[in-house]
C-alpha positions, 0 to 999 in steps of 0.5 A: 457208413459214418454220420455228419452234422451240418450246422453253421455259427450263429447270426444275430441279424437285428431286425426291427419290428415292423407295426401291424397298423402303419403309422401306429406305435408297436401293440402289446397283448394284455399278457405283455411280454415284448421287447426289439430283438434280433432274428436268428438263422443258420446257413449251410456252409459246408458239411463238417463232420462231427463226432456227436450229435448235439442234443438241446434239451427240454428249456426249463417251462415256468412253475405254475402254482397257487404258493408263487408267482404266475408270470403268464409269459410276462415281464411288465404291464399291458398297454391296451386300452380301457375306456371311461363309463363303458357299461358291463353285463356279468357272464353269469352261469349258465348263460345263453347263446353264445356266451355258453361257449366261452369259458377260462383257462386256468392261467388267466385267459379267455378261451371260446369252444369253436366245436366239441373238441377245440378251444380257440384262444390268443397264441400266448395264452398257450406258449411264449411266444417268444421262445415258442415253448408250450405252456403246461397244466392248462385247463378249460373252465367252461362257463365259469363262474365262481358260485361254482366253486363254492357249491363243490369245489373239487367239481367245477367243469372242465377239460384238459388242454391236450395238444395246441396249433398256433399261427406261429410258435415263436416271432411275435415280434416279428409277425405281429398280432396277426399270428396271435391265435391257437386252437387247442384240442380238449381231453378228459372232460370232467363234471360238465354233464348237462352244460351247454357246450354249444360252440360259437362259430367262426364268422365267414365273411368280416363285417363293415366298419361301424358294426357292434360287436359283443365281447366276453371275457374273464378280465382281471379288472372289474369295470367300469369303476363301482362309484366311479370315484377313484381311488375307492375302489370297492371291488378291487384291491392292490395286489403286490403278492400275485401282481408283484412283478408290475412296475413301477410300484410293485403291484397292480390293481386287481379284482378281489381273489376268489378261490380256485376249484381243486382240480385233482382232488388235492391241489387247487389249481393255479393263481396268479395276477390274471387268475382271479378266478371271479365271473366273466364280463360282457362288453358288448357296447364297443364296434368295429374300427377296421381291419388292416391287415387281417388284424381287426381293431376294434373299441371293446375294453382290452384288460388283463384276462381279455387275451384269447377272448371271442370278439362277435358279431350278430349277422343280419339273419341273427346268427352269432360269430367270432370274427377275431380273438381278442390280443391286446392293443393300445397306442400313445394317445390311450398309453395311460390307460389300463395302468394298474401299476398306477396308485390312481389308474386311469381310463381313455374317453371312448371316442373314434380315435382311440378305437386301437384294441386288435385281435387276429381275424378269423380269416387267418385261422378259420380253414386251419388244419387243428391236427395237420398229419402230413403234407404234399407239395405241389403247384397252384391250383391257379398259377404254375409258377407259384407254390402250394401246399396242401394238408390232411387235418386229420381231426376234422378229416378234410384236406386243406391247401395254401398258395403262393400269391400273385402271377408273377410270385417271388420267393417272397410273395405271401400265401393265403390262408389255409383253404378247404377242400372238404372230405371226399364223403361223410364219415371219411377218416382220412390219412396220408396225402400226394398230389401231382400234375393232373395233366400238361396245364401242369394244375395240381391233383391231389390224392388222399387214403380213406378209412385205410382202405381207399383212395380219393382224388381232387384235381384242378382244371386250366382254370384252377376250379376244383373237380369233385372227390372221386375214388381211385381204385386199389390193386386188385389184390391189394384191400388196404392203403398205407401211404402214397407218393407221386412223382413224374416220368419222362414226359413229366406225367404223373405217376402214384405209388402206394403201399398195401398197409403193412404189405406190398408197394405199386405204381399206377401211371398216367398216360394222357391228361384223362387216362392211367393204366392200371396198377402194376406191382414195385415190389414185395415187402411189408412196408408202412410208407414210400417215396419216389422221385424222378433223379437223373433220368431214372425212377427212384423208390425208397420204402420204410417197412414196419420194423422201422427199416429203409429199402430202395429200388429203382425203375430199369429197362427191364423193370423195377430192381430188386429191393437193397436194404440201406444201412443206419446210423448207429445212434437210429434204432428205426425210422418213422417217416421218409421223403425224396427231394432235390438240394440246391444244385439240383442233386437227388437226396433223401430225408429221414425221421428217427422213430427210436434213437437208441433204443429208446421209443418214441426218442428224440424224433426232433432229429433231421437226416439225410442220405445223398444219392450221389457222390462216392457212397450214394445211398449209404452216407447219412447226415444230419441237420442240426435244426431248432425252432425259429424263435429271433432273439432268444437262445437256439430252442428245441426243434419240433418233435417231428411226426412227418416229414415233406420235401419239394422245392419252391415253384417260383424257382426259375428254370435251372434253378432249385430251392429246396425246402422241407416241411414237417407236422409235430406231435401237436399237428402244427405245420413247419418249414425249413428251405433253402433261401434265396434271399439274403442270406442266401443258404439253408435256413435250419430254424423250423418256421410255423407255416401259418403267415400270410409270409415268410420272415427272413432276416 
């Protein structure tokens, strides 16, 4: 047994950037921070064997802090739009409804509560997007206001940011604003007992062009101008210690700094060019342009601070929504505009033609899993040729799935957004996920565990309408569910495996499109999770038990083998997930997580294995993928530290032909892919995408 890295040298392929509003210049969110660069891939040539796995370690993230500079992933000026004489209504304290939901991160942005727990803001208000590392020390401020901070300093309500879901970790310059969104789980609550907290809700369905909007933000940029006579200015000063870094002149003009809350008792909390730390504003004279491209454009001030900031609409039966998170904006006839680096700003005439602020529609993100635990992979619910794929979110406990457009869809077809399949009962705390065929209309049937001891199943008819959640049934001397996996038998019929929590594994198969027969037992053991797949005529089974160890069996004439205990790779101490899949040609193999790495728990879990199942030593030889995170034009970063991990192939796939591809969930509950392309490059393409775009960049 010996380990092997697969890994490639690295392409820069140059990729220009393609607007998000056809005809219009390249936009640029509030917090700018752009440039045209190349996509990075790698392609699997052959397999080289190494003597060492090649570890990259945690990039340096950049120091926040009140003594220096707060960069907020920046390196210029926004270029967004401000307007001439637009009327303002300060977001004072304690507001009513729906301002009571909107509150200020700690390093500068908007952000609004979408329900009790989460946070929506823009994606760069929460991470680089162009290296795709997390922004630290983040706090939400809800309702804030500086009076606040005077009454108490060291008690201004807040929550800490505890883990984030973005549209995509890396590649706004390649996806555009579209993916500019995130959802952020909050945690640790302090001094926010009696507050309205009372989230604003996600709009259902995009208003018409022409519909006004209201937006409320914690802008750098107190307007319209007090007297209107530049360059007095008599709420602003001329920053060049906190706003340096703005050229051409080394400065910006900004709201008067006010003090930041201390936050642990000791330290305030951070200050920079964005963080004035002053009261919110109303911009609530502004309308809907149009939204192209799932992108909305709209005429409501865009200004350092309006990133991550709720753009609402009052409905017609008077109910408040959030139909975009605001981004940034601009173009060449309003560049002039929001150019504090300027010793004499200036501002835009709010007129239709310069409506180009934008902000990512809530169509993209509002089904979005905020905590995705696993995936399965199958079919469309209304195409067989087309791929989809569906998720636990396990912080709302509902399933939720996207698929692949278009009757005839192609490798490169777009994907909805994520859609709900809902929860099979009030109160169902969801856990693990399979779906299969759910007869010969080959629609998919999706299955899912319930409070660890039931299973729930959802299927699509010839139609691709969904039936309604109905149970499954357990073995009968089985009392809980640990996890589930589907595969096919020779007829192509479905066949669902499980294994009793900590305990043994079964298999129920179908035997006609409305049928199965019962549970029969696969083997003993005390297992935490499975996989099987059907690889060369025969059934295969691989276990992971609750030390962290891999087993397989396999289905014969005469019943299911005995268990073998595979061996590890001497750096793997155990592992936390498994799966069993096909690669290019067609051949079986499987994929494997670390939950330890020498000794060390949780270890580097960002690491990818694989064992073959054919070839002189099936089962036995393992290798691993060196894999990072798809962020084009900047230098290979840290891959996902991996949770679960799914394997399938593409279903747009021709017969004979086999596309395999491999999703995954982090710690943060973000969905990721790597695959085996099929355009050019052709080859295995290792940098973990985020699975939230409508498509998928290639190079």
């Amino acid at each position: 047994m010996f380990s092997r890295k697969i890994s490639s040298g690295w392409c820069l392929l140059a990729k220009s950037f393609s607007p998000v509003l056809s005809g219009r210049p390249q936009t640029i969110h509030d917090n700018e921070r752009d440039a045209a660069s190349p996509t990075e891939q790698t392609s699997l040539a052959a397999a080289q064997p190494v003597t060492r796995t090649r570890i990259f370690g945690n990039l340096p993230a950049v120091v926040l802090g009140s003594a220096i500079l707060l960069l907020f992933l920046v390196v210029g000026e926004a270029s967004a739009t401000l307007y001439c004489n637009r009327p303002y209504t300060q977001l004072k304290r304690n507001p009513p409804r729906p301002y009571n939901a909107v509150g200020f991160l700690n390093n500068g942005c908007t952000a609004f509560l979408i329900d009790s727990k989460h946070i929506a803001a823009a994606a760069h208000c929460f991470e680089d997007t162009g290296t795709g590392q997390w922004q630290t020390g983040l706090r939400f401020y809800p309702n804030f206001h500086p009076s606040r901070v005077r009454q108490d300093e060291m008690h201004v309500p807040r929550a800490n940011v505890k883990r984030i879901v973005v549209g995509s970790r890396a590649g706004e310059n390649v996806l555009g604003a579209g993916m500019d969104w995130g959802i952020a789980r909050l945690g640790g609550w302090q001094d926010a007992a009696g507050l309205d907290l009372t989230p604003v809700a996600l709009a259902n369905a995009m208003p018409s062009p022409g519909a006004p909007l209201a937006n409320p933000a914690y802008t750098r940029h107190h307007f319209p101008y007090n007297d209107n006579a530049p360059p007095k200015w008599d709420n602003m000063v001329w920053d060049t210690t906190n706003c340096g870094w703005v050229q051409p002149n080394n400065g910006a003009w900004a709201v008067r700094m006010r003090p930041a809350p201390i936050y642990d008792g000791v330290n305030r909390d951070m200050v920079g060019c964005n963080s004035r730390w002053s009261a919110g504003y109303i911009h609530a004279d502004c309308s809907l342009g149009k939204i192209v491209d799932d992108v909305v454009v709209h005429n409501c001030d865009t200004i350092g601070g309006s990133s991550g900031s709720p753009i609402m609409r009052l409905d017609a039966q008077g109910n408040w929504g959030v139909i975009a998170v605001g981004h940034g904006g601009g173009s060449s006839a309003t560049a002039s505009s929001n150019n504090f680096a300027l010793l004499t700003p200036l501002c835009s005439p709010d007129i239709p033609s310069n409506s180009d602020n934008i902000g990512a529609s809530v169509e993209r993100f509002r089904d979005a899993p905020r905590y995705a635990s696993n995936v399965a992979v199958h079919r469309s619910p209304v195409s067989t040729s087309a791929t989809a794929v569906f998720a636990v979110d396990s912080d709302s406990d509902t399933v939720v799935y996207r698929n692949r457009l278009g009757s005839t869809p192609t490798y490169t077809s777009d994907f909805t957004y994520w859609r709900s399949l809902g929860t099979p009962f009030q109160g169902a705390k969801l856990g693990r996920i399979a779906a299969c065929a759910a007869g010969a209309n080959g629609r998919p049937q999706v299955f899912v565990t319930v409070n660890k001891n039931m299973i729930y199943t959802r299927s699509a008819d010839g139609l691709g309408q969904w039936s309604g959640w109905s149970s499954f049934g357990l073995p009968a001397k089985a009392d809980s569910v640990g996890d589930l996996d589907a595969a096919t038998d020779a007829n192509g019929r479905c066949l669902l495996f499980m294994v009793a929590r900590g305990g043994k594994a079964y298999v129920r198969a179908k035997t006609s499109d409305t049928t199965w027969e019962g549970w029969k037992k696969v083997t003993g053991g005390t297992y935490k999770a499975l996989t099987a797949i059907n690889y060369a005529g025969t059934i295969w089974v691989a276990l992971l038990d609750t030390t962290g160890e891999i087993w397989r069996v396999s289905k014969g004439v005469a019943g299911w083998t005995s268990r073998i205990k595979l061996p590890r790779p001497a750096q793997i101490s155990a592992w936390r997930d498994i799966d069993l899949t096909w690669d290019e040609l067609a051949r079986g193999f499987m994929l494997a997580i670390p939950a330890s790495w020498n000794g060390v728990v949780p270890g580097p879990t960002n690491s990818l294995w694989f064992t073959p199942l054919y070839g002189s030593q099936p089962w036995n030889e393992w290798r691993t993928f060196e894999t990072h995170l798809w962020a084009p034009g900047v230098a290979p970063q840290n891959p996902p530290k991996l949770q679960s991990i799914t394997a399938s192939r593409w279903m747009e796939d021709p017969p004979g032909t086999t596309s395999p591809v491999i999703f995954g969930t982090d710690d943060n509950g973000n969905v990721y892919m790597v695959e085996y392309a099929r355009v050019a490059p052709v080859g295995w393409n290792l940098n973990w995408k985020s699975f939230y775009h409508k498509n998928i960049p290639y190079p």
